[in-house]
Structures are given as C-alpha cells and as structure tokens.
LUMROLUM-659290 format. One record per residue: residue in one letter; y, z, x negated of N, C-alpha, C in turn. Coordinates in pm, whole numbers, plus 32768, in hexadecimal, padded with zeros to 4 digits. Each point is the difference from the previous one (the first is absolute). Layout:
residues N
aYZXYZXYZX...
END
This chain:
residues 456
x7DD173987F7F806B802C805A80857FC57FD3x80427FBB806B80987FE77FBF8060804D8031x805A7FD67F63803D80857FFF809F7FC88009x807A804C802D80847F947FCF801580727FB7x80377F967F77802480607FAC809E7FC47FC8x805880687FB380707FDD7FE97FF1803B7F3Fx80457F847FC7803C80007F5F8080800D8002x803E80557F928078802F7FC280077FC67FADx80297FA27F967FE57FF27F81808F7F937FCBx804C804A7FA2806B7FA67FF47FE37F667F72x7F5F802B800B7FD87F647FA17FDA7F8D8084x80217FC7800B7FF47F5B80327F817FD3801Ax7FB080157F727F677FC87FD87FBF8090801Fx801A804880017FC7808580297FD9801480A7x806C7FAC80467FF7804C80947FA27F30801Dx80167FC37F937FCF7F6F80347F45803B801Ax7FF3800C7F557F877FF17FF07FB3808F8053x801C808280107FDB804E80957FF37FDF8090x805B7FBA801F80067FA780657F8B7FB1800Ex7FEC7FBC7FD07FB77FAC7FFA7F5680348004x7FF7802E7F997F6180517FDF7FE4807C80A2x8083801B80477FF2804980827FEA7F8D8086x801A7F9C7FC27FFA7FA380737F827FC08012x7FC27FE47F887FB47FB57FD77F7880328021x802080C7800D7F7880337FFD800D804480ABx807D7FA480637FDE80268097807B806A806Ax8063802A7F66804B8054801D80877FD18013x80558031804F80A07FC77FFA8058804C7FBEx80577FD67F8B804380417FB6808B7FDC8034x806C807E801080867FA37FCE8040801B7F8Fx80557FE67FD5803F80207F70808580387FFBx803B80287FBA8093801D7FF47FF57FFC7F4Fx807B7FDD7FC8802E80077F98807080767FD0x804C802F807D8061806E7FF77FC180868046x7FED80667FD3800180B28031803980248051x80A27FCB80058030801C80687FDA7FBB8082x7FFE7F907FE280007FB980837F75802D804Fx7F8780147F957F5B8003801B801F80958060x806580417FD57FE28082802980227FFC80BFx806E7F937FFE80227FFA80827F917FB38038x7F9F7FAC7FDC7F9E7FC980337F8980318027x800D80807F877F7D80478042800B80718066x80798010801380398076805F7FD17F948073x805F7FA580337FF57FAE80867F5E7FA27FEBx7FA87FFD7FB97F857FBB802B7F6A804F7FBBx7FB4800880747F8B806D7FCD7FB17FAB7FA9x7FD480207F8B7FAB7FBA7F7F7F61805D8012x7F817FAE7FCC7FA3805B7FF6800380437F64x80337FDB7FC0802980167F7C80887FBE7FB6x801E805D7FBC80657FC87F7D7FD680287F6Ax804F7F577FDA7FE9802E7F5B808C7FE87FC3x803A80277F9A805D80447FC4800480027FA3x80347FBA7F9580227FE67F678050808D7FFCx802980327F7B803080857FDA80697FE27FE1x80077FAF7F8C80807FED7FB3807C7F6B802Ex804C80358076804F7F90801D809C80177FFFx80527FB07FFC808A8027801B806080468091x802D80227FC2804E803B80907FC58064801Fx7F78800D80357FCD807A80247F777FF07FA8x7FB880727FC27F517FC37FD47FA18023806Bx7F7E8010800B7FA47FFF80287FF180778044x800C80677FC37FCA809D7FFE80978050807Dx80887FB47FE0806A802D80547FE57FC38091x7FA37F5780237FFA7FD680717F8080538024x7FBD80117F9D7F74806E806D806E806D801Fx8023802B7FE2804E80AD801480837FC3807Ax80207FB17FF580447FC480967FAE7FC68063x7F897FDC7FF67F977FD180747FD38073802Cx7FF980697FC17FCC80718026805580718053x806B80097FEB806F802E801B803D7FF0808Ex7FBB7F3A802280047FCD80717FBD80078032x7FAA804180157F828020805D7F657FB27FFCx80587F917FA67F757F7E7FF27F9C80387FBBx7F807FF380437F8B807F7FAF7F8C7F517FC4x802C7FA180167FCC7F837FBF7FBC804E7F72x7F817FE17FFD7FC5800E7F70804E7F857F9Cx8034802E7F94804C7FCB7F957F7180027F7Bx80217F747FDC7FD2802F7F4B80607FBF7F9Fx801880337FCB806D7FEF7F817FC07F9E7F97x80507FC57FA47FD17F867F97805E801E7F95x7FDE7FE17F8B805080077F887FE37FCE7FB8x80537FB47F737FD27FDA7F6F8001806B7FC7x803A80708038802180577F7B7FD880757FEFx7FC98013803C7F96805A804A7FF8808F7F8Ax802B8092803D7F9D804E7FB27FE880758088x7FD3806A7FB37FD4807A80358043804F8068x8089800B7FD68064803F802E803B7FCE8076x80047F707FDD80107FAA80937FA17FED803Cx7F6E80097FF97F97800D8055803D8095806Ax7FE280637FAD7FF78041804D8082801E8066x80677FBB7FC08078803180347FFC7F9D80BCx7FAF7F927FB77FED7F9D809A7FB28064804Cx7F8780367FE67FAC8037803A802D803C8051x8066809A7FDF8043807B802680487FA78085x80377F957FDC80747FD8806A7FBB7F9C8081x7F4780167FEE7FDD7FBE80717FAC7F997FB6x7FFC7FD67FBA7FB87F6F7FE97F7A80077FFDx7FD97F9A80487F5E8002800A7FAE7FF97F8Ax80257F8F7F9A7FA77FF27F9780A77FB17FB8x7FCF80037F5380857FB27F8D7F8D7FB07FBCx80457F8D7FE87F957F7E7FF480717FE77F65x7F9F7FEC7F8880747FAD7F9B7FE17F768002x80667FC17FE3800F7F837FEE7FD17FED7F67x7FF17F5E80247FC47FBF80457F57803E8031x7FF77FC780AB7FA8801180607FAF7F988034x7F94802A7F997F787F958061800B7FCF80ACx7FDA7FA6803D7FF67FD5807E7FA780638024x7F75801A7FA57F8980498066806A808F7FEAx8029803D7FBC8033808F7FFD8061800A8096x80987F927FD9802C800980927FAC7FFF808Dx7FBC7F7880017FAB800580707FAD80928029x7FB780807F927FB980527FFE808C803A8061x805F80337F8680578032805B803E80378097x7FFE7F698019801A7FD980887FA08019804Ex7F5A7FED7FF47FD6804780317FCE807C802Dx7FF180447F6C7FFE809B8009806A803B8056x809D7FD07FE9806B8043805B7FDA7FF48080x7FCA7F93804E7FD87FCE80887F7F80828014x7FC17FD77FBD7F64806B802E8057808F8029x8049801D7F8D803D80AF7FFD802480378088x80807F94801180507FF880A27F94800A8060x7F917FB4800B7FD77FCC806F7F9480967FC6x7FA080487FC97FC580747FFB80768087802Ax809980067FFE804A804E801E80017FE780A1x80337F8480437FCB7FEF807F7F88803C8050x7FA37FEA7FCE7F87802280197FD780838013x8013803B7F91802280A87FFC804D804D8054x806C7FB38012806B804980567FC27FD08092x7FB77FA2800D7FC67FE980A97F99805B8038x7F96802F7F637FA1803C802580228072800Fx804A80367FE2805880957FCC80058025808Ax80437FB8806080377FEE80A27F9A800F8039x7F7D7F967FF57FBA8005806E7FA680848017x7FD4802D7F9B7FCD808F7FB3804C80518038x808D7FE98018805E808480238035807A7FA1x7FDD7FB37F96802B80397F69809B80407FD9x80367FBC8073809B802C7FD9804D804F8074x7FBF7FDE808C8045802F803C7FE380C38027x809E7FF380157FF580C5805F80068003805Fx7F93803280517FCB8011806980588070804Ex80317FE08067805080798057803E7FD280ACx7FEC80548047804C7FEF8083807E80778004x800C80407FD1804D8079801C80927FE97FAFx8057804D803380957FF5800A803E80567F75x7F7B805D7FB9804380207F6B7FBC7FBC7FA8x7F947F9F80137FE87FA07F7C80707F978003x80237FD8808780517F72802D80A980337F80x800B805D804B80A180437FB97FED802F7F61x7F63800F7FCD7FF280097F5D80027F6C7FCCx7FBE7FB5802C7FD87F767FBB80C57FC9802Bx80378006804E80847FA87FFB805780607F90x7FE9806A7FF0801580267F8B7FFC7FB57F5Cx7F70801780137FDE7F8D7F8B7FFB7FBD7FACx80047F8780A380737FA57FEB80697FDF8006x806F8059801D80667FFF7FC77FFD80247F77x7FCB80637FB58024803C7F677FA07F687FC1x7F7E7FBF80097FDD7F7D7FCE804B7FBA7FBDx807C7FE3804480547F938005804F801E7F89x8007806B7FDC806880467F9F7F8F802B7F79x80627FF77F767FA580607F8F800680658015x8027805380647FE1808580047F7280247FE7x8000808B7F9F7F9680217FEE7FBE80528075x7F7A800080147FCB8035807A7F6F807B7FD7x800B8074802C7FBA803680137FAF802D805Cx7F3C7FCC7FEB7FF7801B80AB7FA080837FEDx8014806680617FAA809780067FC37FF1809Ax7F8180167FD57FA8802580457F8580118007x7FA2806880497F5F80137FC57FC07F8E7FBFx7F7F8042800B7FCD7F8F7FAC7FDB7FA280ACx7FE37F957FB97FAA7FAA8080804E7FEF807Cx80A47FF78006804B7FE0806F80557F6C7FB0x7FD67FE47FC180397F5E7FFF806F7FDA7FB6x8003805C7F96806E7FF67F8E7FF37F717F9Cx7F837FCC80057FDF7F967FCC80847F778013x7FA780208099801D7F828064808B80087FD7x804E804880398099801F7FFF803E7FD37F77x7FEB7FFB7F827FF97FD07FA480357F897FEFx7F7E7FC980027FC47F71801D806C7FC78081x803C801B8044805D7FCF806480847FF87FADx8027807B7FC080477FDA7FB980427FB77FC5x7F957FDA7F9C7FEB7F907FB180037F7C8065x7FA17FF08053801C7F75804F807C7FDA8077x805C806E800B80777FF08047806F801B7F7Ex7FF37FFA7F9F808A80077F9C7FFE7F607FD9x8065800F7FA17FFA7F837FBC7FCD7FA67F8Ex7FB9809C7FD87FA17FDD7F8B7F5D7FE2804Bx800E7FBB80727F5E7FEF80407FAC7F9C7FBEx80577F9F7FC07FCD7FAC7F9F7FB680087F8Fx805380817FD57FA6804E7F7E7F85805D7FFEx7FC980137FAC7FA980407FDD8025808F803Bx7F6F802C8044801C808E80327F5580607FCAx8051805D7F957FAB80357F6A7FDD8099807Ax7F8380337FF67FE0807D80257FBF80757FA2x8023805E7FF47FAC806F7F9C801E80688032x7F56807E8027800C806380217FE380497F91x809780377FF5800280987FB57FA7805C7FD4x7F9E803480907FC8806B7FE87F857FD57FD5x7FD77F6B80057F657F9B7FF47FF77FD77F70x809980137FC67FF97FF57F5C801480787F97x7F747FF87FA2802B809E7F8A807C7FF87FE2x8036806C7FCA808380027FD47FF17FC37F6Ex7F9D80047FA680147FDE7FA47FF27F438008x7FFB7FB88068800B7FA8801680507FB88041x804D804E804880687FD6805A809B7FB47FC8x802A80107F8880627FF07FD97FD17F437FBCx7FAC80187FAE7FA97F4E8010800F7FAB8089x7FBB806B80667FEC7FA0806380997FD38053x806780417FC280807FF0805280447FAE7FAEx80007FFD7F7480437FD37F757FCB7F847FC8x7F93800D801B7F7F7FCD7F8D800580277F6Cx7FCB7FB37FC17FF080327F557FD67F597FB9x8012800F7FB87FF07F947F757F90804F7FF8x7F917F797FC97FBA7FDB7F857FD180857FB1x7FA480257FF67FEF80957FA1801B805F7FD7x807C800880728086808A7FF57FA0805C8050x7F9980267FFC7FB280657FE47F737FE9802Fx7F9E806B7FE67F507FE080117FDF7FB38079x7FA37FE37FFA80117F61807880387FAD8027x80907FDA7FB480617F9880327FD97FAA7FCDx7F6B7FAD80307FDA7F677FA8807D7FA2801Fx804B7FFD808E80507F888008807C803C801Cx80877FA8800F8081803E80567FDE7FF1807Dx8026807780337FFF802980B980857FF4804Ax80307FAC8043807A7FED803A7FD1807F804Fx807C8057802D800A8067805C801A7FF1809Cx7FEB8038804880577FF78074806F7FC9803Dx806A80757FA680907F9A8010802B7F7C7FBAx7FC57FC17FBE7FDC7F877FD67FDC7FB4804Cx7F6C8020805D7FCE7FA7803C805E7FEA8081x807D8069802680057FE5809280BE7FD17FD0x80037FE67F8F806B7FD37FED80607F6D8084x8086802C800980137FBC80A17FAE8018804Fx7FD580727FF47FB9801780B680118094802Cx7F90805280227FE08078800D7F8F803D7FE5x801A809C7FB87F7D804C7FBF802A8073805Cx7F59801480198005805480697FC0806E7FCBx801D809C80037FB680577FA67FFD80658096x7F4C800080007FF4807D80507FD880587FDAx8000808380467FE980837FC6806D80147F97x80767FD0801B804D80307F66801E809D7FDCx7FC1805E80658035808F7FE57F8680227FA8x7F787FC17FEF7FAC802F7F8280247FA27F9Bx80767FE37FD280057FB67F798025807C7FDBx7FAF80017F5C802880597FA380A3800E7FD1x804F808B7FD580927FFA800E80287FD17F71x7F697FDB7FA680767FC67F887FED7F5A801Ax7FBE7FD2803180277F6480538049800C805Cx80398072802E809C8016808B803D7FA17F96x800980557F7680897FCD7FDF801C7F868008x7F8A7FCB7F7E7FF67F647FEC80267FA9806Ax7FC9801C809A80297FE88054809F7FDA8043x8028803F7FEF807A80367FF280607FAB7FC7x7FF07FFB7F7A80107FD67FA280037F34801Bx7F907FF0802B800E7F7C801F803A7FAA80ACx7FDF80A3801980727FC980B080B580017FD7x800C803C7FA380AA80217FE3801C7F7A7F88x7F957FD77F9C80317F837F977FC57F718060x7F97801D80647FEF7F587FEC7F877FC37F74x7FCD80607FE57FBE7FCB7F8C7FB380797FB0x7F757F7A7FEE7F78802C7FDD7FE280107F5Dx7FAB80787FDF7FC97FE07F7A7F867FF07FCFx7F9E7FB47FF77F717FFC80177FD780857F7Ax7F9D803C7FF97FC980667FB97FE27FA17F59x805A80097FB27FFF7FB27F9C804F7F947FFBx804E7FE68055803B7FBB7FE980AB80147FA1x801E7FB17FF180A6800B7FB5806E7FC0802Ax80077FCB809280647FF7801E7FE47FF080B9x80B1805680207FCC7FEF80A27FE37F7B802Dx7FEB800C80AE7FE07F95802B8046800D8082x80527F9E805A8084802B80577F727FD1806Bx800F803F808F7FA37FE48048805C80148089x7FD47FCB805B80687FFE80967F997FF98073x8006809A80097FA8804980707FFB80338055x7FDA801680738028807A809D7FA980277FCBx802B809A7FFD7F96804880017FE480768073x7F8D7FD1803A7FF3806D80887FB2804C7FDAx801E807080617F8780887FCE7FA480328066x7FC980317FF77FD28060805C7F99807B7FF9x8000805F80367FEE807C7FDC7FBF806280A2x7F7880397FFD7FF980918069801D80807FF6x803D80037F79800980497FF080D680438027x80228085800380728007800B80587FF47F76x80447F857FF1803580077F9B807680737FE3x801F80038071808D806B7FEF7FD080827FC4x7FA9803580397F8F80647FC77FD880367FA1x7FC67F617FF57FE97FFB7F4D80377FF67FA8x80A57FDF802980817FF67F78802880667FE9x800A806380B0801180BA7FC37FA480347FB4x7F967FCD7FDA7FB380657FEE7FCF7FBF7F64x80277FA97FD8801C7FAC7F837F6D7FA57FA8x7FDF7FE480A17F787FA77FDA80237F5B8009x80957FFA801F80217F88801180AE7FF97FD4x80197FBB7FB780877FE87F97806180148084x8045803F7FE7808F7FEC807080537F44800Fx802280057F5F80607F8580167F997F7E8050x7F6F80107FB07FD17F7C80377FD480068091x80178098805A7FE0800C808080AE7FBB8027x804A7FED7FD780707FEE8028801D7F2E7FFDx7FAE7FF47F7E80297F5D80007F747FA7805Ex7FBB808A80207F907F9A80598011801680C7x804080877FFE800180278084809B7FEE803Dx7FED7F6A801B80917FD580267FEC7FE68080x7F7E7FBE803680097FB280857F3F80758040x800F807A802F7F7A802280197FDD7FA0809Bx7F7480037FD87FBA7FB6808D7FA98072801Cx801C805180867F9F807480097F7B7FBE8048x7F797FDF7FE27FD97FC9805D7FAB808F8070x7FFF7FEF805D7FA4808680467F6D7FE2800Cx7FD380817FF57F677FFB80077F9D7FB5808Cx7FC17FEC80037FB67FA7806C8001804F806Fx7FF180A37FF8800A80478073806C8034804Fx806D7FC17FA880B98010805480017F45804Bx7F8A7FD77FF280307F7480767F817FB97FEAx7FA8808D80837FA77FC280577FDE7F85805Cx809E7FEB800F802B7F9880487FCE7F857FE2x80147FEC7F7D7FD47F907F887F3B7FF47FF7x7FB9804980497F7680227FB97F9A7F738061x80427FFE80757F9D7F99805680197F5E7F7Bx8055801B800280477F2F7FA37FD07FD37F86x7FC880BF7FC17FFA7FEB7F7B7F62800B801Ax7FE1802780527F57802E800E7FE67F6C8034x80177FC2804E7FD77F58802280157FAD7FA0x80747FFA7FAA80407FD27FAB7F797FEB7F77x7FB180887FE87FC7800E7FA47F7D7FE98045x7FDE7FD780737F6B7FE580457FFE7F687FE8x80967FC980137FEA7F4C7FDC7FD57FF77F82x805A80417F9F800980037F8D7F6C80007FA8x7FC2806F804C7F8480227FC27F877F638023x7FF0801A809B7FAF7FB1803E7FDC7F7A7FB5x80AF7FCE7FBE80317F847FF17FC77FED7F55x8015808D7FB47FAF7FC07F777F4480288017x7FE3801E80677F7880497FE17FA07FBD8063x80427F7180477FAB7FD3808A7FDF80498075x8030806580237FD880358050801D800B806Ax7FB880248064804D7FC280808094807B803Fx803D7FB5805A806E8058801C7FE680808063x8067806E7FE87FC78086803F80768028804Ex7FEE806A805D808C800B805B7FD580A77FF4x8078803A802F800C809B8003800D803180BCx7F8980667FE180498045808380818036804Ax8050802A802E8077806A80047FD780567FEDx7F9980667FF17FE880757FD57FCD802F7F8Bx7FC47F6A7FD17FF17FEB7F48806D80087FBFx80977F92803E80607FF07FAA8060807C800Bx7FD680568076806F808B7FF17FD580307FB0x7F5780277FCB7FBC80707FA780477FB87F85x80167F6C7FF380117FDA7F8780CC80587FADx803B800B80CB808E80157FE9801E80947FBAx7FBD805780527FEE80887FD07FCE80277FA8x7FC07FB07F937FC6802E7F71807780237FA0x7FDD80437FB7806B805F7F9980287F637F8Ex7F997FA3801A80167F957F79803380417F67x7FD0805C7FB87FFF80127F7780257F7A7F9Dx7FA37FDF7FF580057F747FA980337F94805Cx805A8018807D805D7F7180307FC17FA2800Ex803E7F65801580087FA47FFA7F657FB27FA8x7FF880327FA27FA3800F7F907F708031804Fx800B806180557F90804380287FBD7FC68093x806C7FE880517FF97F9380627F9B7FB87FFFx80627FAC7F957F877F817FD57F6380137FE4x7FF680717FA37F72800B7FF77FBE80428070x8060803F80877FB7803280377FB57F798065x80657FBC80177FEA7F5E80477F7A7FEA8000x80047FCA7F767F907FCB7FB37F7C8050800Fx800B805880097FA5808A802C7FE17FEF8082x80617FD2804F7FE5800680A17FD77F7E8011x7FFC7FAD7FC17FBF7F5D80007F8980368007x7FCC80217F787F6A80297FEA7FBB80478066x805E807580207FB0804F80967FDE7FAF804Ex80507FEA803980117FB480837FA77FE9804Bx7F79800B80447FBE7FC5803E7FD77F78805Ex809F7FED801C801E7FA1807880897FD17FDFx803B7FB78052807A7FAE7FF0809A80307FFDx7FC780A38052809880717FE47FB980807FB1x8076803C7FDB7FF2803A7FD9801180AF8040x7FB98064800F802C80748066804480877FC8x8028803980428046807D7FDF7F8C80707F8Ax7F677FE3803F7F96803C7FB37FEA7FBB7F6Ex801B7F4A7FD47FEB7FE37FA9805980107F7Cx808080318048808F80277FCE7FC580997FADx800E805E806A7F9F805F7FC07FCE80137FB2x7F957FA57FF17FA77FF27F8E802E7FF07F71x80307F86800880507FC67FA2807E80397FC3x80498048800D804280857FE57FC7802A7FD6x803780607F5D8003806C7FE1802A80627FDBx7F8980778012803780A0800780468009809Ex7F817FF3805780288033809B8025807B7FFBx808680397FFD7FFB8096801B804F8046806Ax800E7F9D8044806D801380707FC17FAA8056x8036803E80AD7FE37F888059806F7F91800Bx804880097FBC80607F8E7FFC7FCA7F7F7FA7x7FB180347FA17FB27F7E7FAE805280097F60x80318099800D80367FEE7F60802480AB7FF8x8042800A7F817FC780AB7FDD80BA80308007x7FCA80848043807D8064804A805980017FA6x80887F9B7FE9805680427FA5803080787FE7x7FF28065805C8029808680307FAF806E7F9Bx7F8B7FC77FF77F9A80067FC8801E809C7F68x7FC180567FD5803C804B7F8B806B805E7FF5x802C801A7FA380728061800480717FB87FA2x8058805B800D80717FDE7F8180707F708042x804680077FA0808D7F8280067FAA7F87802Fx80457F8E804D7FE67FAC80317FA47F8B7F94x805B7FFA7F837FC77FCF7F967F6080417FCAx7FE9807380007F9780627FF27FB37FED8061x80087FE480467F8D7FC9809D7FF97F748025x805B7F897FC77FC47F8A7FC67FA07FF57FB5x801980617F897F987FE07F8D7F86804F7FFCx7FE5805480857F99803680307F987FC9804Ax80417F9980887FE37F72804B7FBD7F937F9Fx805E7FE57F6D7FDB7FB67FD97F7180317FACx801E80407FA97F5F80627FC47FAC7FDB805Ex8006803E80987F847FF480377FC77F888008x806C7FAE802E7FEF7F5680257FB57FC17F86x802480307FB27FC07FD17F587F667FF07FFBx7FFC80AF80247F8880627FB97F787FB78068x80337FEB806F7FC67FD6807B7FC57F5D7FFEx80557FAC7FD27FD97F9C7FDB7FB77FFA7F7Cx7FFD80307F8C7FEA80337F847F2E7FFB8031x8021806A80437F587FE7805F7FCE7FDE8046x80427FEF80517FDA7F5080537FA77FAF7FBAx804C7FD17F947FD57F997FAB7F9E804A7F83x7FCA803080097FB2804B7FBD80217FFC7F74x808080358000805C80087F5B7FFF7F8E7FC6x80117F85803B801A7F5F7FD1806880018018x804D80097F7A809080108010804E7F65801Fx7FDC7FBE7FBB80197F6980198004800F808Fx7F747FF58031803F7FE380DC8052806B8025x7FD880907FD88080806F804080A07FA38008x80007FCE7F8B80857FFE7FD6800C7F518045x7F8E7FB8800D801E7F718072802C80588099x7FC0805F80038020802380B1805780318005x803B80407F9F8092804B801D80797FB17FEBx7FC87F977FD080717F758008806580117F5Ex7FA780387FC28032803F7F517FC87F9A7FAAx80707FFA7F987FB47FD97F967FB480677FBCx7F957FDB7F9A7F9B80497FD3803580437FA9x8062800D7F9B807B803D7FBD804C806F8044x804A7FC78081802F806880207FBA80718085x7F4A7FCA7FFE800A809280427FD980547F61x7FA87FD07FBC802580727F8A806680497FCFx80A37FBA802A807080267FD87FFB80618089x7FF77FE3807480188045805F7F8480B7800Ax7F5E7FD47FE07FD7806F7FF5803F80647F80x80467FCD7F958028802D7F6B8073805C8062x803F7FC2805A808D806D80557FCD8040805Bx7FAB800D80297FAF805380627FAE80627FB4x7FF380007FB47F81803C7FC37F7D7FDC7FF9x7FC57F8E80267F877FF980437FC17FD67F68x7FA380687FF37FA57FF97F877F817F81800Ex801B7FA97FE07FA07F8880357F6480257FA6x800F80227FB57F8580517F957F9A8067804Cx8074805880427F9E80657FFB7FDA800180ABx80377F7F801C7FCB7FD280C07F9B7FC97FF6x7FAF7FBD7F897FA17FE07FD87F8280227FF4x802E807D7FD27F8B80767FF27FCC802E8042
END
C-alpha cells in the first residue's frame, strides 16, 4: 500500500537517507528540516503518516506532537530519537504518538512501521463501517422527546462538561454515552468502559488504577487501569451508584487532581479524561440517605441526561421494532418479516420492564414464532411475558401501598412469573427480561425473591 508520508528532522542526512529508503520501497515522503515551518505544512496538507525527530531547535519533537494535536490533525505520528529513554517514551506516548523508534533505524524496522501504522488506520476504518452497517451506533426514534433529548446531548458533547445519564436499566444509557464521546472533541481518542456493579469491590480500584508487578497475590504483571487506558479520550463508568463508598472517595480524589496511582506504585501519573457516568439508580436518594458521597454526587452531576423508559414513548416502538427485525434478519440470514397493526399496538401497550433491552429480545422471539412473513397480534401474545392483563402487560394499579410500593409489587410478579416460565433458568429469565444475569440477582436480592427456596 502507498503511503505519503512526511519527515521532521533537522539532520540533512537524516531526512536524505529516510527519504530515500520511503521512496525506494513505493512510498512518497516529504521532508522539512524546521518544526515550525513542518507544523504549518502539516496543518494545510493531509499526510498518511508522520515521523518526527525529538530533539530539535526552536521547537523539539514532543512540543510539535502537542501542537499537531491541539490542531485538530489526528495524522498518526511516530517520534525518532538518539537519545532516547523511558520518560520520553512515555511522555510521546501520553501526547498521542503512535509508536518511539531510537535511532539509529533499520530500513526493515521503518518500512515495518509504516506498515503496521497503515494496517491500524485502515482496521479503524473498517470497524467504524461495520459498526454502521450492524446499526451498532445508532438511536433509534421518531418522537419529539427523544429528538429534544439527543440535541441536548449534543450540545453538552461539545463541551468537558461532565455528564450524568439516569435511567432504567435497558433504555439506552449505553448508546447515549458512546454519542458523547463521538460528537465531542475527544472522538479521536480512546473511549474506556467499566461497569461498576459487574466488578468485585475488592477488584475494582485495580481495574480503574491498575497495579504494578506483585503489589499483591496474583499481580504476575503491571495492569494499566482504566483511566490510563482512556487517557485523551473518555471513560465511561456505568452503574456508578453501586461503586463501593470507599472507592467514592478515591474517585473523587482523582476527578479533583487529574491524577492516577497504580496499587503499588510510587509516584502519580497525570491522566486527561471525560469522565461520564451513569447510573438507575436515584442518585439524589442515595446521597440523602448516605450510600453515595455527597461531594462526589456534586463533581459528577453537573449535566443530568434523564433518559425515559420505553413505555413514556410508545411512539418510538414501530422504528425500533423494524429497526431490530433488519438488524436481526441481517446477522442471522433470515428472511425479512413485517408486523401487523394489531401486532405493533399489542407491542405499544406493553408495560416494557426491561425497555429497549427487552424489545429486542422480544423481536428475536417473534422472528422465531412467526409462522409466515407477518407477524400477528396472537404471535405478539405469545411472545410476551407474564400475560396478566388484556392490554398485554401487568396492571400497574395492581397491589396496595405508595406508588413506589406497587412498582415493586408489578415488578416481583413480573420476575417471579418469568422466573417460571423458564423453568428457574435464571440465565434466560434474566435474557427475556432484557437483564443482565447480575442484576436480576441484584434485583430479586431488592425484592426479596428467595431464588433457593423457589427451587424447592
């Protein structure tokens, strides 16, 4: 593959003999001898790569990456040096650099180079095409309060404002995220994910920090952490209302300095991060009631994104239900299916528990039914569960007590009901309710539901 590539290098015989070994093996190089000037060259002309001596006059190496970057130019850079140590490795790294090469540099090493950087780009391409056609990224909606949440968004995107998004489980807190990140300005960077409630606590502070080398039982190697890995970009932490409150602090602690300490380690590490959150739970709630730090409910809940549950915008259910019939059809061969009007109302009037999340599996469910090429109001039916209403979902009205007290009565049943359905296979209970397998245990643990003695 040829590539045009551009040299920095204020040696003569340095930018000769690169030149040359890039030309020789198919590629077009140009050269510059000055930083400054290279810097205005690479602003006004697109390169498939740059390379970059460290140590030059006027400006060095490591100040023109941190001004290429600054300028928006997301050009993969690799840095070069005689003088090469540790500190300046990593210091290139932090500021973007693809790979630090010491001088003197073999032809086959550059050439490797050059091509590994090419493969990278062109597998990031690729990814990001398949991502699309899959429908991996997009949010699905016709209605006039997703339209007025998402321009939201993106407006707060654009800004480091920190963002908090609340809402059930399985209404699309992911996605929303992930938009985030690809409408700000850090879209270039790395975008790091970790759920809270999916990691032990006695592990969680590793997986956010990392740890050195044998700084305790099982640390055969060093573990870069989280905020490490998403350094210049965004770490996205969901479920942050089950992080344990003595990692609030730590937390805390590193949203207010800017900087990491791996578990054994001895000196910080400066890291430059968005950090988004998200949470179903009520944080406000939980800060009265002191299951969640006040100050760090204060440095994270600057920008809330309320998202609403699937059953406040029915409106949205025909786009996302076709949406997820391509979707499906399209990884599984199968042929395409259409909905009745009296299938897709049973689908409008369902209570949706598990959302967005539950949808989907119910889809997929209604693929399998299906008999024929639509789908009917009876196969809808089916595919649903816990019929307990003629509406196709269970009486919120349903019980006694505070409104909250007759949610979690609806929900029990909805549980207990699917729970046997599936003949106590908690794994599918918890695929059909559009749950992870974690949190319906977390969810029967708040209900009461003795999973032991339903057994018996």
């Amino acid at each position: 593959m040829k590539a045009n590539l551009f040299i920095v290098d204020d040696d003569a015989n340095t930018l000769a003999s690169l030149s040359r070994a890039f030309r020789l093996a198919g590629h077009e190089a140009t050269v510059c001898d000055n930083p400054v000037r290279a810097l205005e060259m690479i602003k006004a002309e697109p390169f498939d790569l740059i390379f970059s001596d460290v140590v030059m006059p006027v400006m060095d190496g490591l100040k023109l990456l941190e001004e290429v970057r600054a300028a928006g130019v997301t050009t993969p850079v690799v840095m070069m040096s005689g003088q090469a140590h540790i500190e300046m490795a990593v210091k290139a790294t932090r500021l973007g650099a693809l790979d630090f090469l010491e001088k003197p540099i073999s032809t086959d090493k550059l050439l490797l180079t050059v091509q590994n950087a090419l493969r990278l780009e062109h597998l990031k391409q690729e990814n990001q095409q398949l991502r699309q056609k899959l429908g991996g990224d997009g949010i699905v909606f016709t209605g006039e309060k997703m339209r007025k949440l998402l321009a939201q968004v993106e407006r707060v995107a654009a800004s480091e404002t920190r963002v908090c998004i609340l809402g059930e489980t399985g209404t699309g807190k992911e996605l929303i995220a992930r938009t985030v990140h690809d409408k700000s300005n850090r879209r270039e960077g790395p975008y790091v994910t970790l759920n809270c409630a999916a990691v032990p606590a006695e592990l969680i502070e590793s997986e956010l920090f990392g740890h050195e080398k044998g700084s305790f039982t099982g640390a055969a190697a060093r573990h870069i952490g989280k905020f490490e890995q998403a350094h210049d970009g965004t770490l996205f932490l969901d479920e942050i209302g089950d992080m344990p409150l003595s990692m609030q602090a730590k937390l805390l602690r590193v949203l207010e300095q800017g900087e990491v300490e791996r578990i054994g380690g001895d000196k910080p590490i400066k890291v430059n991060v968005r950090v988004v959150v998200a949470t179903h739970r009520n944080l406000e709630e939980q800060t009265r009631q002191g299951g969640f730090r006040q100050d760090l409910f204060h440095r994270i809940f600057v920008f809330p994104v309320i998202l609403p549950p699937l059953r406040e915008r029915p409106e949205d259910i025909p786009a996302l239900a076709t949406h997820f019939v391509a979707q499906i059809t399209k990884q599984n061969g199968w042929k395409d299916i259409t909905f009745e009007a009296e299938a897709m109302q049973a689908l409008q009037v369902y209570a949706w528990p598990g959302n967005i999340r539950e949808l989907r599996n119910v889809v997929e469910r209604l693929l399998l039914f299906a008999e024929s090429d639509t789908v009917t109001s009876a196969t809808v039916q089916t595919a649903l569960p816990g019929q307990a209403s003629s509406a196709g979902g269970v009486a919120i009205s349903a019980g006694t007590g505070t409104l909250s007290e007759r949610v979690e009565q609806v929900e029990r049943q909805i549980i207990l009901d699917e729970i046997k359905r599936q003949n106590h296979h908690i794994t599918n209970a918890a695929k059909a309710l559009g749950l992870e397998r974690s949190h319906l245990y977390k969810k029967c643990q708040q209900l009461g539901i003795d999973l032991r003695e339903m057994r018996k």
